[in-house]
C-alpha positions as CSV (number, residue, x, y, z in Angstrom):
1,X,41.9,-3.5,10.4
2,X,41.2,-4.5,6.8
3,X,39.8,-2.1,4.0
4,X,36.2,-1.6,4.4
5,X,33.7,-3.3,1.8
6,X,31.1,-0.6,2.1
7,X,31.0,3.0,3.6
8,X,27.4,4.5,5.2
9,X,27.0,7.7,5.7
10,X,24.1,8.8,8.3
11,X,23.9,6.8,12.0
12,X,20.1,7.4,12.3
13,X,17.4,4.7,13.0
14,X,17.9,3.3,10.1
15,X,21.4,4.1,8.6
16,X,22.7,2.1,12.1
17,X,20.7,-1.0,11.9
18,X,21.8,-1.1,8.4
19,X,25.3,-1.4,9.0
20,X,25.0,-3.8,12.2
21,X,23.2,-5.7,9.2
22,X,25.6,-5.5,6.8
23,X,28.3,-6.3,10.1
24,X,25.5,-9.7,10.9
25,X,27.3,-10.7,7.1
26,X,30.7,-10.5,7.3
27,X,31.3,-7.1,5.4
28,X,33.5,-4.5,7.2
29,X,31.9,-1.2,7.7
30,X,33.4,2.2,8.0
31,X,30.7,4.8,9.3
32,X,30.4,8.6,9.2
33,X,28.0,10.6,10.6
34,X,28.4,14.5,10.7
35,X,28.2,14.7,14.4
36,X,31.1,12.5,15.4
37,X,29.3,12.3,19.5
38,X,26.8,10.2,17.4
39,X,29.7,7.8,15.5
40,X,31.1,7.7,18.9
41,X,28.1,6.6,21.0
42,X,27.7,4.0,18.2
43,X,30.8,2.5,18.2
44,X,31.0,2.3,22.0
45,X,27.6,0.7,22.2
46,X,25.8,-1.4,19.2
47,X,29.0,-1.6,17.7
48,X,31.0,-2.5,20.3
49,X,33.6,-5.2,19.4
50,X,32.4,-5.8,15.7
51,X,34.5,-4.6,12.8
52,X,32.9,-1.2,11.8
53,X,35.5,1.8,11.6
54,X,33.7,5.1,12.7
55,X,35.5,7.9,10.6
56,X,36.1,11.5,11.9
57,X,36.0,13.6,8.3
58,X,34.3,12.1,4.5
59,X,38.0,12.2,3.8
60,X,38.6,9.1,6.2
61,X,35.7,7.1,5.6
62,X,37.0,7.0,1.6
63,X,40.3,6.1,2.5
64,X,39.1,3.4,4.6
65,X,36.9,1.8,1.9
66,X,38.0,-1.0,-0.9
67,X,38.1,-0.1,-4.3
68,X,36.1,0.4,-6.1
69,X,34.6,2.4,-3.5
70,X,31.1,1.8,-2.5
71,X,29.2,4.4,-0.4
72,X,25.3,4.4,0.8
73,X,23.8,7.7,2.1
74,X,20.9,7.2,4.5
75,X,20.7,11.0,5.1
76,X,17.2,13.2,5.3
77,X,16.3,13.0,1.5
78,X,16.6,16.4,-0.7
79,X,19.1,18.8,-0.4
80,X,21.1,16.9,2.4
81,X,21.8,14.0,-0.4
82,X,23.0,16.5,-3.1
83,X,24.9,18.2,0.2
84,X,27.1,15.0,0.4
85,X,27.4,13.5,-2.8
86,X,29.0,17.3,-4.0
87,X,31.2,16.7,-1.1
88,X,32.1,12.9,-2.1
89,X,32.6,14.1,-5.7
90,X,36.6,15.3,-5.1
91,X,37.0,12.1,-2.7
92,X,36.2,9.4,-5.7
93,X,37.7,8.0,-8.5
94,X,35.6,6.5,-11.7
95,X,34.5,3.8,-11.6
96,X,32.9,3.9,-7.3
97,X,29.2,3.6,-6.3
98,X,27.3,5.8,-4.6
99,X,24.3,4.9,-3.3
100,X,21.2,6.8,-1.8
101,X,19.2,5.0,0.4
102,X,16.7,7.3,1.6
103,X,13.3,8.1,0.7
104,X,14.8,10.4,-1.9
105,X,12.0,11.6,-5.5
106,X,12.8,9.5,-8.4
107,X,13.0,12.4,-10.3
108,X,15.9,13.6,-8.1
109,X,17.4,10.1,-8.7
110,X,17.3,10.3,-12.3
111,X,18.8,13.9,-12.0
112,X,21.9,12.5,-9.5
113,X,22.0,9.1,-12.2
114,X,22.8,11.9,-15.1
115,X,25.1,14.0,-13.3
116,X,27.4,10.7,-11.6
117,X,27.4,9.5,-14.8
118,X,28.9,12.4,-16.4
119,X,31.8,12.0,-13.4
120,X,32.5,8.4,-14.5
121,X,30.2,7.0,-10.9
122,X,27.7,4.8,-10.9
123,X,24.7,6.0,-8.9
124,X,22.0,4.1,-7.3
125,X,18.8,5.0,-5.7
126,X,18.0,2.6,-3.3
127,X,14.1,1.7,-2.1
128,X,14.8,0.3,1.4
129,X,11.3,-0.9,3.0
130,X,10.4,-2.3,6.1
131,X,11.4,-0.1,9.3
132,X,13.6,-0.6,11.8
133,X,13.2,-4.1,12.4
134,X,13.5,-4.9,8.5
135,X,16.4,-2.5,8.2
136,X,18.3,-4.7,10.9
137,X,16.8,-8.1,10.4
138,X,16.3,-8.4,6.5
139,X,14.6,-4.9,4.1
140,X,13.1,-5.0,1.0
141,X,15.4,-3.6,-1.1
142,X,14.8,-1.7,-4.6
143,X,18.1,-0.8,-6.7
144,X,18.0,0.9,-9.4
145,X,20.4,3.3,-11.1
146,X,23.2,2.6,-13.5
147,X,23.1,-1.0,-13.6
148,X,26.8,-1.9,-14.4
149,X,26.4,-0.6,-10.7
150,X,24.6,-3.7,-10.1
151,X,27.3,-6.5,-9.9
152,X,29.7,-4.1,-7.7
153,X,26.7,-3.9,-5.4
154,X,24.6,-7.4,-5.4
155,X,27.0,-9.4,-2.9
156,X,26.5,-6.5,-1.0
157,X,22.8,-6.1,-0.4
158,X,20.7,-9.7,-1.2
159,X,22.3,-11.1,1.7
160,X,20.8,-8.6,4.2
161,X,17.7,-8.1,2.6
162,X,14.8,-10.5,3.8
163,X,14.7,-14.0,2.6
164,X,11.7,-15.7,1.4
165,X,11.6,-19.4,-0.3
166,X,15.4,-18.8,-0.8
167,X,15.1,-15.8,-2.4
168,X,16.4,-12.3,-1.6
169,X,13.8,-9.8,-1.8
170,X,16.4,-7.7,-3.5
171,X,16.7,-7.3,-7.7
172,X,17.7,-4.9,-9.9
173,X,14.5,-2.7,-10.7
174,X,15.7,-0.7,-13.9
175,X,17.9,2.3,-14.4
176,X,17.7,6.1,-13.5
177,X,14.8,7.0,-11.1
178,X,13.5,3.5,-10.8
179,X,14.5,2.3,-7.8
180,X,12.7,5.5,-5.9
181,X,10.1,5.3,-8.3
182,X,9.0,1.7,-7.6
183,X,9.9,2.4,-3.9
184,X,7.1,5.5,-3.7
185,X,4.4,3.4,-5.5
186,X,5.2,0.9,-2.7
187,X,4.5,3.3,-0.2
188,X,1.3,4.7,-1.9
189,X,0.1,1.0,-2.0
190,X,1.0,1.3,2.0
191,X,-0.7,4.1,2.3
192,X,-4.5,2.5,0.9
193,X,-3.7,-0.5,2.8
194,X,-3.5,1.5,6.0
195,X,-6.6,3.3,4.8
196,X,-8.8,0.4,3.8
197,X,-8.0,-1.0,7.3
198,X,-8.8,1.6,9.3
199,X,-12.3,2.3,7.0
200,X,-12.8,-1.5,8.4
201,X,-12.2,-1.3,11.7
202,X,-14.4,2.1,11.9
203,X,-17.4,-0.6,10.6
204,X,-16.4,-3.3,12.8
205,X,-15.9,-0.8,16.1
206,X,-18.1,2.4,16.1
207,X,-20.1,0.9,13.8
208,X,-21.5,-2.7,14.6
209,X,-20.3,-2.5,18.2
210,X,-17.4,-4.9,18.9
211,X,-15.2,-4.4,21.0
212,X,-11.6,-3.8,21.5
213,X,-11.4,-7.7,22.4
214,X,-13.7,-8.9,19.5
215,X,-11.8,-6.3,16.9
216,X,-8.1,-7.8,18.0
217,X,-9.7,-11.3,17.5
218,X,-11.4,-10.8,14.2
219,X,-8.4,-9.0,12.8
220,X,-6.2,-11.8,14.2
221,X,-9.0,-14.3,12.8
222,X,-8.4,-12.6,9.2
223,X,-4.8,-13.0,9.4
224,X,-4.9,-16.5,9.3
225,X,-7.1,-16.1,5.9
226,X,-6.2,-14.5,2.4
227,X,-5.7,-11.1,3.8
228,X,-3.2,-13.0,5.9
229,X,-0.4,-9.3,5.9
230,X,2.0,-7.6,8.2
231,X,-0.3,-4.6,8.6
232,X,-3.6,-7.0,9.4
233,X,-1.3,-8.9,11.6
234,X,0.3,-5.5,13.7
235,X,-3.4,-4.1,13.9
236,X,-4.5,-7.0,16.0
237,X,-1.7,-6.3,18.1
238,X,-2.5,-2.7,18.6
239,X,-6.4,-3.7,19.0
240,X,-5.0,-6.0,21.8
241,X,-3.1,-3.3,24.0
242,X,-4.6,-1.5,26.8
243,X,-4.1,1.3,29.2
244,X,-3.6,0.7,32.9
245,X,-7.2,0.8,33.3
246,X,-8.4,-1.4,31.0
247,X,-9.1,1.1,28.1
248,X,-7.4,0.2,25.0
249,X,-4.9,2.4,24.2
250,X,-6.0,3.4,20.5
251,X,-8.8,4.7,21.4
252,X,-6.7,7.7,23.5
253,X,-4.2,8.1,20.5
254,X,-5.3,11.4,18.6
255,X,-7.1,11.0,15.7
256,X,-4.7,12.7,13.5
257,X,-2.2,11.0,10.9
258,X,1.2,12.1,9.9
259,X,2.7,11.3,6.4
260,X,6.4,11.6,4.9
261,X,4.7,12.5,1.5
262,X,5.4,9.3,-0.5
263,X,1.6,9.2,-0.7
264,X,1.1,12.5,-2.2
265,X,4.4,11.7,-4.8
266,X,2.6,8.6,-5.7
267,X,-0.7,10.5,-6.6
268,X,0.8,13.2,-8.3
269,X,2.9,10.6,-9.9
270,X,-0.6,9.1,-11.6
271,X,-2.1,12.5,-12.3
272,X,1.2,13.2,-14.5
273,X,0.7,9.8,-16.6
274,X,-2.9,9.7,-16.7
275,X,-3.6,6.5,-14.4
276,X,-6.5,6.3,-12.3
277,X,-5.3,5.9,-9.1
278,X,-8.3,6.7,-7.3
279,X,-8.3,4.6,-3.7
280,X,-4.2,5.5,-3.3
281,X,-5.6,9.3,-3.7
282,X,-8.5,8.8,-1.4
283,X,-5.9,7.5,1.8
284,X,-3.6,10.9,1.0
285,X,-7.2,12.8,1.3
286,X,-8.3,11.6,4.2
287,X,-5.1,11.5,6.1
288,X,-5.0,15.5,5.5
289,X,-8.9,15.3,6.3
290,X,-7.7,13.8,9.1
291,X,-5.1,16.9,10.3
292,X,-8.2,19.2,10.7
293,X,-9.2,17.7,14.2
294,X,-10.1,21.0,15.6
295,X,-12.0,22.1,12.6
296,X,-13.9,18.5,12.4
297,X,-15.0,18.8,16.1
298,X,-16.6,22.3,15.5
299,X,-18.3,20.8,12.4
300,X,-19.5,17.5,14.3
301,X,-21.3,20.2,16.7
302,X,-23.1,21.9,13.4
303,X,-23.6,18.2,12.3
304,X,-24.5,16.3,15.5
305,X,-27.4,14.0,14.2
306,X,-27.3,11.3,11.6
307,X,-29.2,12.1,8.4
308,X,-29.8,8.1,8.1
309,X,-33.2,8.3,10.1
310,X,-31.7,5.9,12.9
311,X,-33.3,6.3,16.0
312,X,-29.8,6.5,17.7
313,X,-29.1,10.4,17.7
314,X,-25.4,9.4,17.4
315,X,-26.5,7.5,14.3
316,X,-24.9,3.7,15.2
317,X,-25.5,0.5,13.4
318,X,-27.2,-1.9,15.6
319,X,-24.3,-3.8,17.5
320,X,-23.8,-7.5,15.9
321,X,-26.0,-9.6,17.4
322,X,-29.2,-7.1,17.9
323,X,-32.2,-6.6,16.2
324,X,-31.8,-3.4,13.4
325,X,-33.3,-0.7,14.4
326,X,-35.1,1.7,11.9
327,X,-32.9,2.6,8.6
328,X,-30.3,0.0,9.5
329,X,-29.2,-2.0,6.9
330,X,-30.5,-5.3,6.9
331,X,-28.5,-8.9,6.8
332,X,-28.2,-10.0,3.6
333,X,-31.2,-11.7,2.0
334,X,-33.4,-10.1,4.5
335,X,-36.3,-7.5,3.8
336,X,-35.5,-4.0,4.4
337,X,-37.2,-0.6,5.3
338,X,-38.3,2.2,3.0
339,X,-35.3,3.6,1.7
340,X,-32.9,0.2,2.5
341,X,-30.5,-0.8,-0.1
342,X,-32.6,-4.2,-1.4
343,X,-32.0,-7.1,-0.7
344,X,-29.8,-9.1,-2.8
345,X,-31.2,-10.7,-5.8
346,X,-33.8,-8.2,-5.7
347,X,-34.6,-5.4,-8.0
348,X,-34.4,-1.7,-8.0
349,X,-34.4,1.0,-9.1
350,X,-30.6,1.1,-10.0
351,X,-30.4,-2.2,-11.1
352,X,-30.0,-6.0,-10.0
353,X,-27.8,-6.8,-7.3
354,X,-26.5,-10.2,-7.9
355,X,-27.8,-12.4,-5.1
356,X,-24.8,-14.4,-3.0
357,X,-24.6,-17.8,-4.6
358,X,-26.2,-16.6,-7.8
359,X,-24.6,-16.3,-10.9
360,X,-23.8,-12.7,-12.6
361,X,-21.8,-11.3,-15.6
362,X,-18.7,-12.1,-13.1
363,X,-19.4,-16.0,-12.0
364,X,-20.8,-17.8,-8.7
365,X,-20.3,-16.3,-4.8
366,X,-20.5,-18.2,-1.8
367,X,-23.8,-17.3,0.1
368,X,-21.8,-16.1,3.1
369,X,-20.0,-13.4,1.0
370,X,-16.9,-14.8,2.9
371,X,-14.6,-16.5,0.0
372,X,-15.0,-20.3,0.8
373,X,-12.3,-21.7,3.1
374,X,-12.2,-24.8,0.5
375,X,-10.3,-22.2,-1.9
376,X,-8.0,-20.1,0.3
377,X,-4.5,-20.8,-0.2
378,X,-2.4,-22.6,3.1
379,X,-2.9,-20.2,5.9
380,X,0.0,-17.8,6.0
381,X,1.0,-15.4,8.9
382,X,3.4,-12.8,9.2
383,X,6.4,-13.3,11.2
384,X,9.3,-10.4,11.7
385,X,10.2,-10.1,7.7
386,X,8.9,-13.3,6.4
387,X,5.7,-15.3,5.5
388,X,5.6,-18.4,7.0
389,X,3.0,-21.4,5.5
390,X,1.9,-22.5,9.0
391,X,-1.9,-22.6,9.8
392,X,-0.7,-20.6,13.0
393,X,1.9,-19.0,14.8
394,X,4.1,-21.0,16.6
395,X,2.6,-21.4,20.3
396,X,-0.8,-20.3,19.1
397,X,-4.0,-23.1,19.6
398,X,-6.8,-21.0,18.9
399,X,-7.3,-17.6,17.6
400,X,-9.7,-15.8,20.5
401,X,-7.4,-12.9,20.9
402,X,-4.9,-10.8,19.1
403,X,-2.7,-14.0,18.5
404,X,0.6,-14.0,17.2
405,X,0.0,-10.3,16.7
406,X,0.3,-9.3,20.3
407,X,-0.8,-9.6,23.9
408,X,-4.2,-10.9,23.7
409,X,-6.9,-9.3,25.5
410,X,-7.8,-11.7,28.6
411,X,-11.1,-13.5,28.1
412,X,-11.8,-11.4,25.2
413,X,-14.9,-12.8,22.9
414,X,-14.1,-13.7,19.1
415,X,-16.4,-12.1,17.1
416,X,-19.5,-13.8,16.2
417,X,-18.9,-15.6,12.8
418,X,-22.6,-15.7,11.9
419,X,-23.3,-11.9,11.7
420,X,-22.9,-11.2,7.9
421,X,-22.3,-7.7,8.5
422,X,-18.4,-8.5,9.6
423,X,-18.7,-11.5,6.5
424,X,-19.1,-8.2,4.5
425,X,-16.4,-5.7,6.1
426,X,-14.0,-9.0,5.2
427,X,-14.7,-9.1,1.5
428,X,-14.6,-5.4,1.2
429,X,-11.2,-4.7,2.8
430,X,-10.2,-8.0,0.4
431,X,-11.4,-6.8,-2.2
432,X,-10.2,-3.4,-2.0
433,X,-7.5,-4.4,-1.3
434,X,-6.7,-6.5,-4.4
435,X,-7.6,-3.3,-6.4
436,X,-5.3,-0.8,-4.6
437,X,-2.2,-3.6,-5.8
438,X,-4.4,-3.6,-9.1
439,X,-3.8,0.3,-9.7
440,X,-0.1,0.2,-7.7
441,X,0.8,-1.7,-11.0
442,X,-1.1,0.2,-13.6
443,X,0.7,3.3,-12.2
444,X,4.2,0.9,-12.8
445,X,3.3,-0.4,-16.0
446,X,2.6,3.3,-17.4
447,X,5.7,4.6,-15.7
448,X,7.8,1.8,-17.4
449,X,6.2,2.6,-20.5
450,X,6.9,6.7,-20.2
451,X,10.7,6.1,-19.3
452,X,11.6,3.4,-21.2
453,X,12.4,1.2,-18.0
454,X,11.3,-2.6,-19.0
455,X,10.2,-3.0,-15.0
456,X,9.2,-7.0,-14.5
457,X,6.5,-6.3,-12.6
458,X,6.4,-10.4,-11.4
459,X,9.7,-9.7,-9.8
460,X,8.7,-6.6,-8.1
461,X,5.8,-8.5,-6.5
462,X,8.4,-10.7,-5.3
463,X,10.7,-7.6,-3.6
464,X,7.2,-6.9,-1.4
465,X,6.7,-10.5,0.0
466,X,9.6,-10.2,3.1
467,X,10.7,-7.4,4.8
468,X,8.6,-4.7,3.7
469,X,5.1,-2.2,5.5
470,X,2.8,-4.4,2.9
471,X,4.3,-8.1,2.6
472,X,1.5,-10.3,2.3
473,X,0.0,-13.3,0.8
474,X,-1.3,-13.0,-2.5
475,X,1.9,-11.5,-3.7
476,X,3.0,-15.0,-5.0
477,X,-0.2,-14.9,-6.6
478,X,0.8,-11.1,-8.4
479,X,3.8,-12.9,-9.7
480,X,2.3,-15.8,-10.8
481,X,-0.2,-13.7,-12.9
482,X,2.6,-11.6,-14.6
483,X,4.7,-15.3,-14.5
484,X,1.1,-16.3,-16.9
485,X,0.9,-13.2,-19.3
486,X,4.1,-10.7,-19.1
487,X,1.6,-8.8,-20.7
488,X,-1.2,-8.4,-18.4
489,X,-2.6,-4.8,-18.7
490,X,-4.1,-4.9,-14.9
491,X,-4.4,-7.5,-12.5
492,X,-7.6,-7.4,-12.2
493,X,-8.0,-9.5,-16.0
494,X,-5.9,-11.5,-14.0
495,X,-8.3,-15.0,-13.9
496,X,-7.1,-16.0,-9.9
497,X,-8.0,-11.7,-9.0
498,X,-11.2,-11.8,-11.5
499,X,-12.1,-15.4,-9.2
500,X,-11.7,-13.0,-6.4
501,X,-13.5,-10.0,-6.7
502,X,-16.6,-11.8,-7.7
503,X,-16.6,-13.4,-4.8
504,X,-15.9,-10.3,-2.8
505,X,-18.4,-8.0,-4.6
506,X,-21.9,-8.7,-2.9
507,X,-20.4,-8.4,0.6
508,X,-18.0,-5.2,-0.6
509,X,-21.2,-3.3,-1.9
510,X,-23.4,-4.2,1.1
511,X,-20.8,-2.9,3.4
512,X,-19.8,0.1,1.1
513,X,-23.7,0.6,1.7
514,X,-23.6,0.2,4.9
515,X,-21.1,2.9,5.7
516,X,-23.1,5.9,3.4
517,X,-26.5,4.9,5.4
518,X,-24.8,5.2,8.7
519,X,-22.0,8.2,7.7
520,X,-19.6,6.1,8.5
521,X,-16.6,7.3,5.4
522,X,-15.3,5.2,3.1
523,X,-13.3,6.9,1.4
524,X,-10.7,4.4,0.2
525,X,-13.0,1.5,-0.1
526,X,-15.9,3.1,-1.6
527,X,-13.3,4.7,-4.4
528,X,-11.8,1.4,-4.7
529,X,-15.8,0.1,-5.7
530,X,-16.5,3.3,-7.7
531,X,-13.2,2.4,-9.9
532,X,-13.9,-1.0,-10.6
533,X,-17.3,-0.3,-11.4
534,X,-15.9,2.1,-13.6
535,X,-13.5,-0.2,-15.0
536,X,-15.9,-3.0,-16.1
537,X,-18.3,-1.1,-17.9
538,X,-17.8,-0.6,-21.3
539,X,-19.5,2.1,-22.1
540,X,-19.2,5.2,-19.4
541,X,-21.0,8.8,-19.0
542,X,-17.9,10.1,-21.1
543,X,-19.6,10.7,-23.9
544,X,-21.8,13.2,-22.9
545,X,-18.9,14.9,-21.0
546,X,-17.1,15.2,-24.3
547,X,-20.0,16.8,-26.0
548,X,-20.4,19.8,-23.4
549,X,-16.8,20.3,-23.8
550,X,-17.0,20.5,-27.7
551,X,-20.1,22.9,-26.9
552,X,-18.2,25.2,-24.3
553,X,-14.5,24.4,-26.2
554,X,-15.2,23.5,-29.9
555,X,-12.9,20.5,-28.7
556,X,-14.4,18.2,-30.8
557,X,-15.3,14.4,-30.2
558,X,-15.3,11.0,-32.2
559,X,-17.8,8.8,-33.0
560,X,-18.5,5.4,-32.1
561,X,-19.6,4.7,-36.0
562,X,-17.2,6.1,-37.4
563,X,-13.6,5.5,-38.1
564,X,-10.8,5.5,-35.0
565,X,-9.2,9.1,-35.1
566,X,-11.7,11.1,-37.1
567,X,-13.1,13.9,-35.2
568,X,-16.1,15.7,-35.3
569,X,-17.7,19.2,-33.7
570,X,-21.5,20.4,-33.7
571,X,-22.5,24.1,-33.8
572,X,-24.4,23.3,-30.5
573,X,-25.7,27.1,-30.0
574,X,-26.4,27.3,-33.5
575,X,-27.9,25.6,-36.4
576,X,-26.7,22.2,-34.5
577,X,-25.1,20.7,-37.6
578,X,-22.3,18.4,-37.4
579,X,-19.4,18.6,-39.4
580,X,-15.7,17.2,-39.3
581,X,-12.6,19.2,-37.7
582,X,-10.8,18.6,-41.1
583,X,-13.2,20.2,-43.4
């Protein structure tokens, strides 16, 4: 047996199906877990006749590896990496790689980058999305580190990551923590995707009324449209599964999420630079919402009644197709109750809400809210690590169950496409969508900014399209944006994104509106709404929350006449003249 291109340390989940990856492409592998009954049970089975060298002691595993030496940890992240790499530090010579591919802090990364560096090693922190299946089929994979690293390690990892168009989603990211970094905003863009769909299929569901065979078809249905994603397409499947008797089977799973904590890093991340990253902080907050099951259920007894005036004690939306009771909202361009959000076009109290198909400050919609068929890209489906540009998956004639997602529900109805109430749920999960990737990339561009890291945000859009928890369609069109203006300060400028949320907004607010009426939470979605309402108005309520903390703080305040910079302060409490801070 032959030296070893590449040694892993760590036989879990995702440290084996790595290496029978890396095996799939011709590299020898030597393999060290710190249980060797683990290395041994791998070697004898899913190893079993390929060349991968399972090594007793660190010791071995270095002295069965080419030089320079390149070693990947896929060990628990935290102390466990800083654990090893102190024990690799004798084994090496200048000049080897380590590399951490776990879901490791980018300010831990940064930390190991320094101290490697200082040894003569090149360090690498190493974003690896997509799971099992994307670990052993094709990952997205996010390097970054020392990049003279980066030609020692390339032949290694863009042939096993996932391939799209003929292109490895696998490039150099930038140095020191930026691998991680642009890993955890990834996963806090996961976690409002997973958010936003869920806040959808809570409308769709307990609210209108469909059922598990309408939800798996609608959401199979969308897939085939532009939010055409691995996590719309594996939601289908999961609508689509049932129990033995006949009750679907996500309707018994508790009602409680679990988290690795990626979330949270990514909004603290944003509270430390200053972004807004409102809907990524919403889907942490309501997954620990979520934890308190036993607390909600005593509070749902305190609460049992709607406060929407429904004549439905449990507060429902009238199921699609039935007439709307009392309070409901109404379809759109249809007159409402006392207290109803207006129709649109009409006017209130608040304002105007731009009727569909009429022209506001933002352009033209469709008068179905759903974005025009004529102007969606090919239909695109998701397909074990890739995109494909097919109208449907292979074998698939019609879309009246779950599809290509899973198992489809026999004889299961599609959902009616007339009811503008599931028109509206669509644009708002679209349209939310677009601005949790919209704030995903502010949080990027201001971390590139703070550490000096140059990240080419096109290309990173590009790492996301194969393999990884939130591939899906419009990436190509992130890239192209950034491909148009390297500049672009948020996606949402962007003129295709702009195009889009116009579109979306009439259905977005009507079904934002929906939810409050019926106390149905949006958390996610309606923060996704509140922020870009936010960010298109030029002038906001700030002002008057800077003057009450120059009255309580004496921390003065500019002025919109005069010069950029000067500052002024009122004697509020007193003779309530102004004066400024320099005199």
């Amino acid at each position: 047996m032959g030296k070893a291109h590449i040694g892993v340390i760590g036989l879990a989940v995702m440290g084996r199906n790595l290496v029978l990856n890396l095996s799939d492409h011709g590299n020898p592998v030597a393999v060290y877990n710190r249980t060797w009954e683990r290395t041994r049970d791998f070697l004898v089975g899913e190893a079993a006749g390929r060349d991968i060298q399972g090594c007793p002691t660190l010791a071995e595993l270095v002295a069965a590896l080419r030089h320079p030496r390149v070693v990947l940890l896929m060990v628990k992240a935290g102390a466990g990496v800083d654990a090893v790499i102190d024990q690799l530090l004798p084994l090496l010579a200048p000049g080897d790689v380590i590399m951490d591919g776990g879901n490791s802090h980018y300010a831990d990364s940064a930390r190991r980058h320094a101290q490697l560096q200082d040894a003569g090693l090149h360090f690498v922190g190493l974003g690896v999305s997509g799971g099992e299946e994307g670990a052993r089929h094709g990952p997205s994979l996010m390097p970054g580190g020392d990049p003279t690293a980066w030609p020692l390690i390339r032949g290694l990892l863009q042939p096993i990551a996932a391939q799209v168009e003929g292109q490895p989603c696998c490039q150099w990211v930038g140095e020191g923590g930026a691998g991680h970094y642009v890993k955890m905003v990834h996963n806090g863009i996961e976690y409002g995707d997973m958010q936003l769909i869920a806040e959808a299929y809570d409308l769709l569901g307990p609210g209108l009324g469909l059922d598990a065979g309408q939800l798996a078809a609608t959401f199979a249905r969308w897939n085939q449209g532009v939010l055409a994603s691995y996590l719309i397409e594996i939601t289908a499947a999961i609508l689509a599964v049932r129990d033995a008797d006949g009750i679907p089977r996500v309707e018994r799973i508790r009602d409680s999420a679990g988290q690795k904590g990626t979330g949270q890093w990514t909004a603290v991340a944003a509270l430390e630079l200053g972004v807004p990253l409102t809907l990524i902080g919403e889907a942490v907050n309501a997954r620990y919402l979520s934890a308190l099951k036993e607390e909600r259920e005593r509070a749902a007894a305190v609460f049992p009644a709607s406060r929407t005036g429904t004549a439905d004690p449990a507060g429902a939306i009238p199921a699609v197709g039935t007439t709307s009771a009392a309070g409901a909202i109404p379809a759109a361009g249809t007159t409402s109750a006392a207290g109803a959000i207006p129709a649109a076009g009409t006017t209130s109290a608040a304002g105007v809400i731009p009727a569909a198909g009429t022209t506001s400050a933002g352009g033209t919609t469709p008068t179905s809210g759903m974005i025009p068929a004529e102007e969606m890209p090919p239909a695109a489906v998701m397909t074990s690590g890739a995109m494909t540009s097919a109208g449907m998956t292979p074998g698939q004639e019609t879309v009246s169950g779950a599809g290509s997602a899973g198992e489809a529900v026999s004889g299961a109805p599609s959902t009616p496409p007339e009811d503008s109430r599931v028109l509206d749920v669509h644009d708002a999960l679209y349209a939310a969508k677009l601005v949790s990737y919209a704030q995903g990339f502010m949080l990027l561009r201001a971390a590139s900014q703070r550490f000096g890291w140059n990240l080419a945000y096109g290309d990173i859009a590009l790492l996301w399209r194969g393999g990884c928890i939130i591939r899906s369609r419009f990436l190509g069109d992130i890239k192209r944006a950034f491909e148009c203006n390297p500049d672009l300060e948020n996606l949402l400028l962007d003129d295709f994104f702009a195009a889009a949320i116009r579109r979306a907004e009439p259905g977005w607010r009507r079904a934002v509106a929906l939810g409050v009426q019926h106390g149905i939470p949006l958390p996610a979605c309606s923060a996704a709404l509140a922020f870009f309402d936010g960010y298109r108005r030029a002038r906001l309520p700030a002002n008057l929350l800077q003057a009450q903390r120059d009255y309580f703080g004496a921390h003065g305040y500019g002025r919109l006449d005069a010069p950029a910079g000067q500052r002024f302060h009122t004697d509020w409490a007193g003779d309530r003249q102004e004066r400024t801070l320099d005199e």
